[in-house]
N, C-alpha and C positions, 0 to 999 in steps of 0.2 A: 670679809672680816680682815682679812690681810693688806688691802688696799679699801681703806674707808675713811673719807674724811669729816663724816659724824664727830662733834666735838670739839672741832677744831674753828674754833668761831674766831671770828673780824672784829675788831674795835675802831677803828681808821682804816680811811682810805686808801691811805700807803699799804696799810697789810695787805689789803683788798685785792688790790693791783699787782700784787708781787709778777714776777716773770713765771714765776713755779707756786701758785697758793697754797697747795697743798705739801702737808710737812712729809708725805713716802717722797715727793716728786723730789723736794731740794735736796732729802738725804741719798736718794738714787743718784741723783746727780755729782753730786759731792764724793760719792764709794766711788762712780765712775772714772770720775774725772784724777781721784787719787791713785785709783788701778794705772791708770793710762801714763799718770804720770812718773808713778814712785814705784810701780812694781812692774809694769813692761819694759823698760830700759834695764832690768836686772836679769828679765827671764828669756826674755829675744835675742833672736841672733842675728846678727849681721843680712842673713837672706831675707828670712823675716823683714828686717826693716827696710829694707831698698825695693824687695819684691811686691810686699804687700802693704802694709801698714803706712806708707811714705804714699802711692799713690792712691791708697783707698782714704785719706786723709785730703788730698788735692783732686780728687775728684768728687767729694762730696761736697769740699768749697765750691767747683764748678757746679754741684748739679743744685745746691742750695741757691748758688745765682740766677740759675733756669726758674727754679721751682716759683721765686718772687714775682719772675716775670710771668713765664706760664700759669702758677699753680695758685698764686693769689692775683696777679691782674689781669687773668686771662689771654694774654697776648703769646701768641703761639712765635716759635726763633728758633730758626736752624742755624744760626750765627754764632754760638756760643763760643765755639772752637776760635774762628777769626775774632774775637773779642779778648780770647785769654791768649792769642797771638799780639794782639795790640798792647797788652801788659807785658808779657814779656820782651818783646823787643825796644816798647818803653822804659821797659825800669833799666835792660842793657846801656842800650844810650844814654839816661840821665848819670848813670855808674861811668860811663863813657867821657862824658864830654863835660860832666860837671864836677873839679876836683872835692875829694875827701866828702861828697855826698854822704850822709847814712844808708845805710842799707835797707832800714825799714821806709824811710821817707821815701828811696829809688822806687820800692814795692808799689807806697802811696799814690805816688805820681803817677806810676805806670796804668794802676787803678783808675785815677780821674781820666788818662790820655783814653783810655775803653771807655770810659762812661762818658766822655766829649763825645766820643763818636756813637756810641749806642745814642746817642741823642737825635744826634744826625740821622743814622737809620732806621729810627724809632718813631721817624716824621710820618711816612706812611701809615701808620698805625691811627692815624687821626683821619683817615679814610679810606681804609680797607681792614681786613680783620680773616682770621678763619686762614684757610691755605694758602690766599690771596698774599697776606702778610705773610707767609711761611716763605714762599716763594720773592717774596721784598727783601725778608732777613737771608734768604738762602743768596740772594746776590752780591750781600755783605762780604760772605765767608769766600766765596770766588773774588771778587776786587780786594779784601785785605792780603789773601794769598800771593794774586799777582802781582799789587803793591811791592810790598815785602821783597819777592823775588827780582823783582825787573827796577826797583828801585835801588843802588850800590849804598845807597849813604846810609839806609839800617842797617843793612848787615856789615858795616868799618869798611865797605871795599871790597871784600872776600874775594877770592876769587872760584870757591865753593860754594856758598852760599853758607856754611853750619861753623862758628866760631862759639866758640867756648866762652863759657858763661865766667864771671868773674867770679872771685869766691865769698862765700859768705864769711861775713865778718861784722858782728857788731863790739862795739866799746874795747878794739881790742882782740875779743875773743872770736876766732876762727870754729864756725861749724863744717870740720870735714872730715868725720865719719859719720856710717849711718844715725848711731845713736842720738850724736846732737842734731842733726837735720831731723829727726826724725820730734824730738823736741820742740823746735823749732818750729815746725811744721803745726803740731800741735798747738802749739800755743796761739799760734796767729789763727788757726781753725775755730779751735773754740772760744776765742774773744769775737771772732767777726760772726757764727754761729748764734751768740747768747744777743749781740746786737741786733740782730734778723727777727729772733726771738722774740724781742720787745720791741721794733719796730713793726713787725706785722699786726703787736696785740694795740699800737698805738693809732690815733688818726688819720695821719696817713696808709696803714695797712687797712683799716677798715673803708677808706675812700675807694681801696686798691680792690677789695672785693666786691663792694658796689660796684665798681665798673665793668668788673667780669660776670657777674648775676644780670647784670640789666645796664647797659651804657647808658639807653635813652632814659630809663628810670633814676638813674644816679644823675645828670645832666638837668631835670627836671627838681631834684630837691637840692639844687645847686650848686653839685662837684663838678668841678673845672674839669673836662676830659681832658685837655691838653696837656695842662700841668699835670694832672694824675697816669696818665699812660708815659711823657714823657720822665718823669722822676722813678716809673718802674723800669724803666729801657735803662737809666742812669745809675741807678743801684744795680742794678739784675748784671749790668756790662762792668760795673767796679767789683764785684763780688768775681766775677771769670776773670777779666783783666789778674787780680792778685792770684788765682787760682792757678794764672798759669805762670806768670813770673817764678813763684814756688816749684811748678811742673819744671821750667829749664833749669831751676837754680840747685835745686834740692832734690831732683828725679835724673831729669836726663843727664844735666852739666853742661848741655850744649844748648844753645839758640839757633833753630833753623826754622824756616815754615813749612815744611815738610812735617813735621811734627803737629802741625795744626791742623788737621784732613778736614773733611768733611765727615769720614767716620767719625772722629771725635769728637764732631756735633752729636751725630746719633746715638752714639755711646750714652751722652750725657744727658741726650734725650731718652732713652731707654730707663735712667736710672730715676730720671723723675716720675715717668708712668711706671714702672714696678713700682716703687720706693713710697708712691701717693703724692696725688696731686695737692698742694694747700698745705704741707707738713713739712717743717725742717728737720723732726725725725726721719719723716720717708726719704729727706735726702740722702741721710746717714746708711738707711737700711738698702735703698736703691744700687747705694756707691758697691756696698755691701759684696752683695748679691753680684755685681757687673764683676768686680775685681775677683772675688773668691773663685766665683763658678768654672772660669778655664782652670784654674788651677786644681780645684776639683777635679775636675774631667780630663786632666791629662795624668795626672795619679793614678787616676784609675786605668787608662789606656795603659799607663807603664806595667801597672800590676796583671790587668788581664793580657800581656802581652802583645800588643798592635801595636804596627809600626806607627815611625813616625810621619810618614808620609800619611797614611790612615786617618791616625788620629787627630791633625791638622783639618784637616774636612771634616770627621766625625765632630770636630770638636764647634765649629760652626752652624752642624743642625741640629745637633743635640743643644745648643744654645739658641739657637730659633724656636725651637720644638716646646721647648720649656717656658719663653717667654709668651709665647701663643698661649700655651697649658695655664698658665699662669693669669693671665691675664683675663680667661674664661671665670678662670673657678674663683679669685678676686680683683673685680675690674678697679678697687679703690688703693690698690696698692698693700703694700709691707706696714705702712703706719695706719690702715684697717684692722688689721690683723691685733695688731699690738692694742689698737682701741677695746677689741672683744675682749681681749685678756683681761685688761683693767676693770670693763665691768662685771664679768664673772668672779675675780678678785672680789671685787664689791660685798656677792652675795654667797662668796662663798664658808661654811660648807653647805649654805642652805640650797635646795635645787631651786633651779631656773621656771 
């Protein structure tokens, strides 16, 4: 009764088509997107924003670029990390070498320079698949790494390898506190979010899940595999590319590769299987879940007393333990979950 969309009829195909059809969906989004905007910059603090909110915001951009490629074309990537290092060391040097550049356009470019290359490592994918491909994408993230390092001309020379990130600035205006980064961040989030949105509900996204249900089937009513695996490697790497540009620019402050682990492929792969496979919600809710949880559990470690040497280890299997726990009790993720609610919404107060 509360979530019902009896009565809410279509007259055109435009309505039809909307990104959100239903009228709770757009107003839910709209309350959200107003909270986010107009009333968490008034109520948050400074830790708040740098701690939490800043990189659960740029990891949900990474884990939404995962999710395109994983979660709707099936193609499995443990690169994601060395992809959102190819953005940021991108968008550095075009800020670098290109005078009075825009700061959004640095971003942009940095984005396409990951999706060039997600192209190139995306070639395998056109004959191998499953692990096979895990371990293709995973040689990606070791050679961008090395790159990076042993190459002097991205990182200006350094003679550390970690230079500081230029400062943001568009039209003028400087983002350098948390709050406008923290803006900032957001807005570039939920514009490249709501385009994901309606690119997965368009032809291409549907090309993109035919290839992951059945290759040879999709291949046979005549979807290009090529071009459809290769345009999900090239968005999937643009979407991490900006993800991580954001990450040095708005997070760390620095550009290093050191920052782009191999952990932070898994992290991000972590956040797409909790979060659900095939859902740009589950990205949100996956990021969620990744970013909160230590911080959860070191709270509590403070409160029940353990040290910090402890709770460091403790804090590592009790985040194993849970993702394991979790995973058992639902294997389709966080945006499962939310799916039940809506339709118990549906019929409620009537019983099931």
């Amino acid at each position: 009764m509360l979530y019902r969309e009896a009565g809410q009829f279509k007259t055109t195909y435009e309505a039809d088509g909307q990104i959100f059809p239903i009228r709770q969906d757009r107003i839910g989004i709209l309350l959200l997107l107003a909270l986010a905007f107009f009333v968490v910059p008034l109520v948050a603090t400074p830790y708040l924003f740098s701690a939490i909110l800043i990189p659960f915001l740029i990891f949900s951009l990474a884990a939404l670029g995962l999710n395109i490629l994983t979660g709707y074309a099936g193609q499995l990537s443990l690169g994601s990390a060395a992809f959102m290092a190819v953005g940021a060391f991108a968008s550095y040097n075009f800020m670098l070498r290109v005078p009075d550049i825009p700061l959004l356009l640095a971003f942009a470019l940095g984005g396409l320079c990951a999706a060039a290359l997600g192209i190139v490592f995306g070639l395998p994918s056109l004959r191998v698949r499953g692990f096979y491909l895990a371990a293709s994408t995973l040689a990606t993230q070791f050679f961008v790494v090395w790159a990076l390092t042993k190459v002097p001309w991205f990182t200006n020379y350094s003679s550390s390898g970690v230079i500081t990130a230029q400062k943001l600035e568009i039209l003028g205006f400087v983002f350098d506190t948390p709050m406008t980064k923290y803006l900032l961040v957001l807005a570039i989030v939920a514009l490249l979010a709501l385009l994901a949105k309606n690119l997965v509900r368009s032809n291409i996204g549907r090309c993109w899940m035919a290839v992951r249900d059945m290759d040879v089937a999709a291949e046979v009513i005549g979807i290009r595999l090529m071009h459809t695996k290769l345009l999900a490697f090239a968005v999937s790497s643009f979407y991490c590319g900006v993800a991580g540009a954001l990450y040095a620019y708005a997070y760390l402050g620095t550009v290093e590769p050191e920052a782009y682990s191999l952990d932070l492929s898994f992290r991000i792969l972590f956040m797409v299987i909790i979060g659900g496979l095939g859902s740009v919600m589950g990205s949100f809710l996956g990021a969620a879940f990744i970013v909160l949880l230590p911080t959860v559990l070191n709270v509590l470690a403070h409160a029940l007393g353990i040290s910090t040497a402890v709770a460091s280890n403790l804090e590592l299997m009790v985040f194993g333990a849970l993702i394991i726990f979790f995973l058992i009790v639902e294997p389709h993720g966080l945006a499962r979950l939310w799916q039940i609610a809506k339709e118990k919404l549906r019929l409620w107060p009537f019983p099931h």
